[in-house]
C-alpha positions as a Markdown table, in Angstrom:
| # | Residue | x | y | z |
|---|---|---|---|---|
| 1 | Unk | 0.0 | 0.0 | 0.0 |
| 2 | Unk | 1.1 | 3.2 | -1.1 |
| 3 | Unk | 2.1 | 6.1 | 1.9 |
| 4 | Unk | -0.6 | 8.5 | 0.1 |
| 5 | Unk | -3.2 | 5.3 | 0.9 |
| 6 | Unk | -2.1 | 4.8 | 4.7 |
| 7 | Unk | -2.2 | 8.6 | 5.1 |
| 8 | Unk | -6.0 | 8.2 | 3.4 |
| 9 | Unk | -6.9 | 5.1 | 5.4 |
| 10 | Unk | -5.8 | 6.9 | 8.9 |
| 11 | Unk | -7.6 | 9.8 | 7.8 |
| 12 | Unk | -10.9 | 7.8 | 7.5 |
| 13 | Unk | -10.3 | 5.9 | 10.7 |
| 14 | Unk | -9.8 | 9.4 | 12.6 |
| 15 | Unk | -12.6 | 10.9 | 10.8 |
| 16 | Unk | -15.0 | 7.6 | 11.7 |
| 17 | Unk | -13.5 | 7.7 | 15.5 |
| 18 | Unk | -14.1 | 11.6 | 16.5 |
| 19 | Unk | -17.6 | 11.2 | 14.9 |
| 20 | Unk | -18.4 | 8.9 | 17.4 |
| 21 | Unk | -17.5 | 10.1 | 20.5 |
| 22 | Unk | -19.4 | 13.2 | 18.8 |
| 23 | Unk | -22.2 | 11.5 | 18.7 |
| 24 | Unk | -21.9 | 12.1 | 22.9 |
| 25 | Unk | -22.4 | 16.1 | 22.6 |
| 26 | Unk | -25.1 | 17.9 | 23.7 |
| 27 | Unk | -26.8 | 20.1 | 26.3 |
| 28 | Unk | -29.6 | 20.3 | 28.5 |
| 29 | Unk | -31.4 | 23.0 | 29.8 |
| 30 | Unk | -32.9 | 23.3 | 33.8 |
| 31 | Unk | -34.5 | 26.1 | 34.9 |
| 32 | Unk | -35.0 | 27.2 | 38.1 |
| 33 | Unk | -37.8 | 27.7 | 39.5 |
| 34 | Unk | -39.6 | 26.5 | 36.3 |
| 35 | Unk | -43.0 | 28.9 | 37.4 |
| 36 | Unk | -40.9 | 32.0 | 38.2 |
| 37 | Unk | -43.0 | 34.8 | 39.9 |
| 38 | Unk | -43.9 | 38.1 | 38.0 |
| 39 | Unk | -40.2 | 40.7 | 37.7 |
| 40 | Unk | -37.9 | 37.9 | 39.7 |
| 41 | Unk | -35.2 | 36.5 | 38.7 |
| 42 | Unk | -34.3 | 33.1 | 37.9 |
| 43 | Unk | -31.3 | 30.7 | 37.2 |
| 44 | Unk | -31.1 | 28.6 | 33.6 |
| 45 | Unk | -28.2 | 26.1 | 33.6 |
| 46 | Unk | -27.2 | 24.3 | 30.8 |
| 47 | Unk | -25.4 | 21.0 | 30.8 |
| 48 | Unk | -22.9 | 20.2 | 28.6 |
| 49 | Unk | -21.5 | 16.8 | 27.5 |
| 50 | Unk | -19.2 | 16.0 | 24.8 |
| 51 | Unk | -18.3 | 19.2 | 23.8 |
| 52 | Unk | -14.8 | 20.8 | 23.9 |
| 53 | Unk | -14.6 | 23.4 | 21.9 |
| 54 | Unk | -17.7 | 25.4 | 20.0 |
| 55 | Unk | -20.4 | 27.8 | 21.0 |
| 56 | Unk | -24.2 | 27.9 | 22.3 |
| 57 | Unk | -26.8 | 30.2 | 21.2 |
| 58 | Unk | -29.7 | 31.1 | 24.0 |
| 59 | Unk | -32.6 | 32.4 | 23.0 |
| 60 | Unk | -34.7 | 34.3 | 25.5 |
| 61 | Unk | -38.6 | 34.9 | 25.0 |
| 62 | Unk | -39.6 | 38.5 | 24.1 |
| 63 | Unk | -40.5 | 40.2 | 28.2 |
| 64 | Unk | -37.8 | 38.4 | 29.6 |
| 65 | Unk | -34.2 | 39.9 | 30.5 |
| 66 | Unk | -30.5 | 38.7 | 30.6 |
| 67 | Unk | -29.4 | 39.9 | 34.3 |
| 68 | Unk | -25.8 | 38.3 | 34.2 |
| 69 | Unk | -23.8 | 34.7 | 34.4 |
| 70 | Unk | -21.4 | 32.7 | 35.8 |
| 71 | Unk | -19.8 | 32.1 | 33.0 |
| 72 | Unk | -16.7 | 34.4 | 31.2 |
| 73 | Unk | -17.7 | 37.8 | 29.9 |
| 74 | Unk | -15.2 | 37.9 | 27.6 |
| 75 | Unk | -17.0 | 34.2 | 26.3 |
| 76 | Unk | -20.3 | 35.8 | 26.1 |
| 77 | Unk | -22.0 | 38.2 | 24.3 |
| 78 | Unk | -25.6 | 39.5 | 24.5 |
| 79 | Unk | -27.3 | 40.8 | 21.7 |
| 80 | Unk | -31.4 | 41.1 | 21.9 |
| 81 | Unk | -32.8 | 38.4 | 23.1 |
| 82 | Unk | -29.6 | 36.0 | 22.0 |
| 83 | Unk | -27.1 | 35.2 | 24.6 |
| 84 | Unk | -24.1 | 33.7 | 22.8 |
| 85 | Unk | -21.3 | 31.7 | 24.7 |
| 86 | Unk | -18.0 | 30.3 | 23.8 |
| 87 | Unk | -17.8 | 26.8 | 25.3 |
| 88 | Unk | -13.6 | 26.0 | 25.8 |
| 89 | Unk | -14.4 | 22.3 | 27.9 |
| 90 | Unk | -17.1 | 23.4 | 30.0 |
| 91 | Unk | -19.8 | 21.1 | 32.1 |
| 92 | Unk | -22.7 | 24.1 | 32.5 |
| 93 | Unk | -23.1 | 27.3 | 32.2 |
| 94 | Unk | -25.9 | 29.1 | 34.2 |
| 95 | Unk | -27.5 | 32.3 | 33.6 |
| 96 | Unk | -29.7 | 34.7 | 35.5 |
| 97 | Unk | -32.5 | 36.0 | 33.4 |
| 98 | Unk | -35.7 | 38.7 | 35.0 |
| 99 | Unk | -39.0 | 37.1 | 34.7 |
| 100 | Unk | -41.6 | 39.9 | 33.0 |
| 101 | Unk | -43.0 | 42.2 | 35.8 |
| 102 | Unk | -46.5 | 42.2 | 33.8 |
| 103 | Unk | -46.7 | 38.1 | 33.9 |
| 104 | Unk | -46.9 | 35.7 | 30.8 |
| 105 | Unk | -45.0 | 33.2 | 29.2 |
| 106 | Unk | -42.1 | 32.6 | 26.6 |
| 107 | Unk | -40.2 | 29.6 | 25.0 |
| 108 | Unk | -36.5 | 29.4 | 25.7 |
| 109 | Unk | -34.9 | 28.0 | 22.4 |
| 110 | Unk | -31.2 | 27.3 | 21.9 |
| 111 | Unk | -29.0 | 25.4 | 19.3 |
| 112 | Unk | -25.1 | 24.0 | 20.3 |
| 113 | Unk | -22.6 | 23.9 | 18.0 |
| 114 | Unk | -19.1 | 21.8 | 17.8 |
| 115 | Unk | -16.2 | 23.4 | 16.5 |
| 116 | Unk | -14.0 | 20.1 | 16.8 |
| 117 | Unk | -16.3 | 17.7 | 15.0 |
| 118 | Unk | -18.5 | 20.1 | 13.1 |
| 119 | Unk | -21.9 | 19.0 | 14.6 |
| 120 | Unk | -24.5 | 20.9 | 15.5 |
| 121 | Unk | -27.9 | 20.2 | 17.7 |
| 122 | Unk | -30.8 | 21.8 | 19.1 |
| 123 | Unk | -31.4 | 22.2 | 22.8 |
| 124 | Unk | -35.2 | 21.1 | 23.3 |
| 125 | Unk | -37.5 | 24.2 | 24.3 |
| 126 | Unk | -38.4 | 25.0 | 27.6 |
| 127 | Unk | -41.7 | 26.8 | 28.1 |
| 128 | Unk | -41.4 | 29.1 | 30.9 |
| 129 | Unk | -45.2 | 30.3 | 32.4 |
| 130 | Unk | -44.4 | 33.2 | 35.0 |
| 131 | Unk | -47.0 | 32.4 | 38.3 |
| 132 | Unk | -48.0 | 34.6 | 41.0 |
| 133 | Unk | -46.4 | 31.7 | 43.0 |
| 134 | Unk | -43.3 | 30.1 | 43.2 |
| 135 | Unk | -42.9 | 26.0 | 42.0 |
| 136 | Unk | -40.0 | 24.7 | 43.3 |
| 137 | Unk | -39.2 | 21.6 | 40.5 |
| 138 | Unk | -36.9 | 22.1 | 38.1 |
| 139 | Unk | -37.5 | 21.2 | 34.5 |
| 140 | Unk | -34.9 | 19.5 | 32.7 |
| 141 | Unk | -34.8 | 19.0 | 28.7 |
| 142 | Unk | -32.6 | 16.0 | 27.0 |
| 143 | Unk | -30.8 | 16.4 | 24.1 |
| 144 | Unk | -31.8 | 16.2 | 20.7 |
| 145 | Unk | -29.3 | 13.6 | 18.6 |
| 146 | Unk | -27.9 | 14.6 | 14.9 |
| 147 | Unk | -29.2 | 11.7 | 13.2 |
| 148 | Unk | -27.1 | 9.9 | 10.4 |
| 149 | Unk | -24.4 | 11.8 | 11.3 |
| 150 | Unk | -22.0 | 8.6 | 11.7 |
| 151 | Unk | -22.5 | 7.3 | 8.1 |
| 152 | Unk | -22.5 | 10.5 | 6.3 |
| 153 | Unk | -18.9 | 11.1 | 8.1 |
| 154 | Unk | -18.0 | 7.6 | 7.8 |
| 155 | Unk | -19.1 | 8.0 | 3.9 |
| 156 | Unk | -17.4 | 11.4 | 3.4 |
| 157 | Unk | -13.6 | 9.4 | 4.9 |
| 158 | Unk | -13.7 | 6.9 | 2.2 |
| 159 | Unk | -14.3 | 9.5 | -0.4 |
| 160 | Unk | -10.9 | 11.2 | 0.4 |
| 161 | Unk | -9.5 | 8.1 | 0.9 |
| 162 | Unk | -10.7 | 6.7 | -2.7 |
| 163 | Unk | -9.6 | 10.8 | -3.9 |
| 164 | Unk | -6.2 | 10.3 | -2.6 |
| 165 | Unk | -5.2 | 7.3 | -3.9 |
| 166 | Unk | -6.7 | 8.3 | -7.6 |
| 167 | Unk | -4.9 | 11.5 | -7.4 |
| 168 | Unk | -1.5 | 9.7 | -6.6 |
| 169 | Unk | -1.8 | 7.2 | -9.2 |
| 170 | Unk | -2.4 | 10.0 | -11.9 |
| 171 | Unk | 1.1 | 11.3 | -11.1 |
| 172 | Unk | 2.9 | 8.4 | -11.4 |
C-alpha cells in the first residue's frame, strides 16, 4: 500500500472515530424555578457533554431579561434576546435571566454547536409560564441527537480516501 493510501486510510479511521464520540455532545437546559413569579429572577443552567470546543446560542422569549452569568464575559456576548457563549471544555453554564413584571409566558430555544467535530444540535425548548407563586421543581430537557451523522462522516472518509489514492496514481 502506497504512503498516500495509509495517510488516506488513517484519515478515514480518525474521521469515523471523532464522529463517534461526537455522537456524545449535547446540552440540556434546567431552569429554576420553572414557574418564576412576575419581575424575579431566575437561574437557567445548561449541561454540557461531549463538547470541547464550539459555542451555544440562548434564545430568551420576548418580556424576559439577561441579568448576568457565571460564566466568562469575555466568552459571552448579549445581543437582543440572544445570549451567545463560547464553550472552551465546560460542564454548565448558568444564567440569570428577569421574569416579566407584567406576567406571561415565553419559550426558551437554543442550538449547540461543535467546533472540533462540526456537529450541531438543538437544545429542546423550555416553556417558561411566570406564576403569582413560586414551584420549586426544576424542568430538565434531554438532548436532541444529529441523526445519520456517523455514516454520512463515515461516507465522506472513504471518499478522500478513494480521492487520494486516484490522485496519486495520476502522477505516477
Amino acid at each position: 500500500m502506497c504512503k498516500l493510501q495509509i495517510s488516506a486510510l488513517v484519515i478515514a479511521v480518525v474521521v469515523i472515530t471523532v464522529t463517534g464520540t461526537a455522537m456524545g455532545a449535547g446540552v440540556t437546559r434546567v431552569i429554576t424555578p420553572d414557574n418564576p413569579t412576575p419581575g424575579s429572577t431566575f437561574d437557567v443552567t445548561l449541561r454540557i457533554t461531549g463538547l470541547q470546543v464550539g459555542g451555544i446560542v440562548e434564545r430568551i422569549p420576548t418580556g424576559f431579561t439577561f441579568v448576568s452569568t457565571t460564566h466568562a464575559m469575555n466568552q459571552t456576548s448579549v445581543s437582543g434576546q440572544n445570549v451567545i457563549f463560547a464553550v472552551l471544555n465546560e460542564t454548565s453554564i448558568s444564567y440569570r435571566v428577569r421574569a416579566p413584571a407584567g406576567g406571561g409566558s415565553g419559550t426558551f430555544r437554543g442550538e449547540w454547536y461543535d467546533a472540533l467535530n462540526v456537529t450541531r444540535g438543538d437544545i429542546e425548548c423550555k416553556q417558561v409560564n411566570v406564576v403569582t407563586a413560586p414551584s420549586a421543581s426544576p424542568a430538565e430537557s434531554t438532548p436532541v441527537p444529529t441523526p445519520g451523522l456517523y455514516l454520512i462522516t463515515s461516507i465522506a472518509g472513504v471518499i478522500i480516501a478513494a480521492y487520494c489514492c486516484r490522485w496519486r496514481n495520476r502522477d505516477e
